[in-house]
N, C-alpha and C positions, 0 to 999 in steps of 0.2 A: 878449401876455398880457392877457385881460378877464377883470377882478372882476369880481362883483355880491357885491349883499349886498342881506338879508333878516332886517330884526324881526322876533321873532316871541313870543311868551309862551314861559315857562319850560317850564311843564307842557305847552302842546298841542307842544313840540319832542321833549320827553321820551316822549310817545304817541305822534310821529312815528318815535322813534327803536325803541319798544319794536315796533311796527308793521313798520318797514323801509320805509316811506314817508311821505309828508307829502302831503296831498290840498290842501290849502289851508285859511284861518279868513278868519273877516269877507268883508273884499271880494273877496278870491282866490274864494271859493264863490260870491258874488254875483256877479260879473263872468266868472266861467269859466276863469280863469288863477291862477298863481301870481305877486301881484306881488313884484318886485326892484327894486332902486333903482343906477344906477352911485357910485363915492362924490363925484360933484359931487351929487346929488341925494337921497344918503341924508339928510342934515341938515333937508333941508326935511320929507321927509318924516316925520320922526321927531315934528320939531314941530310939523307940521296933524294927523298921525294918532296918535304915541302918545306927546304931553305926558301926563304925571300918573299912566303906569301903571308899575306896579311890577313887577319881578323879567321886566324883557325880556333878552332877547338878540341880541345881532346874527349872524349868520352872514353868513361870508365862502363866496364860491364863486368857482373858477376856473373858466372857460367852455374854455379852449383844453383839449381834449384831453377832451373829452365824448363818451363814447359815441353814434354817428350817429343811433341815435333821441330818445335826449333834446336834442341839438342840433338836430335839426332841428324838435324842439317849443318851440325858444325863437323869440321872435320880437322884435324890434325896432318899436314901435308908438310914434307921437305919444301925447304924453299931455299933464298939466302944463306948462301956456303951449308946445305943441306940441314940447316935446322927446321925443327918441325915450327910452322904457321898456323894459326886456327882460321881459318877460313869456314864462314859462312852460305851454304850453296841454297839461297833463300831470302827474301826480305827480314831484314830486322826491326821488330817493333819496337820503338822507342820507347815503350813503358821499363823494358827490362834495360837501360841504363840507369842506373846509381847516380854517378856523377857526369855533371859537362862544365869545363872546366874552357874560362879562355886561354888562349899563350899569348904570350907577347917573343918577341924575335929577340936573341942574342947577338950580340957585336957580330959574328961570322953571318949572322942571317938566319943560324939554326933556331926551330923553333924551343922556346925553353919549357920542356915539360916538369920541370921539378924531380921532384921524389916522388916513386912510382912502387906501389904495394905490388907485390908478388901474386 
């Protein structure tokens, strides 16, 4: 079993869901992928990239048992002091999250993801 998980704002998830895909925001469009984070790595990223913003969400996704072409649009890439990233080179259908989860912000501004399944 691999999670990921994926911040994302409230409303472009909500246009993701009204749509029946999710293209990607911010860096996902700049970069060409959809970034995910595994949950050793969600934390950091929550706090270099979405300290201080309001009304996020997390999405959980399982990987195992993904339809053959959206798995084989996931990719495993160095990123962040050369850890591997799953990136997504593809829209993501929102049927294959699990959970969506709101955060609420910590004293520092970090977003608080909780306890985070491997």
């Amino acid at each position: 079993m691999t999670r990921i998980y994926k911040l994302i704002d409230r409303g472009r998830w909500e246009q993701a869901l009204a749509q029946g895909r999710f293209e990607g925001a911010g860096a996902d469009l700049t970069d060409g992928y959809i970034h995910f984070s595994t949950a050793d790595q969600a934390a950091e990223t929550a706090r270099r990239y979405f300290a201080g913003q309001p009304d996020l969400l997390l999405l959980t996704l399982e990987t195992d048992g993904w339809p053959s072409r959206t798995a084989a649009a996931l990719r495993w890439e160095p990123a962040r002091g050369g850890a591997l990233f799953p990136h997504l080179y593809g829209p993501l259908d929102p049927a294959l999250v699990i959970e969506t989860r709101a955060l609420t912000l910590a004293e520092d501004g970090a977003p608080d993801l909780g306890r985070l399944e491997p």
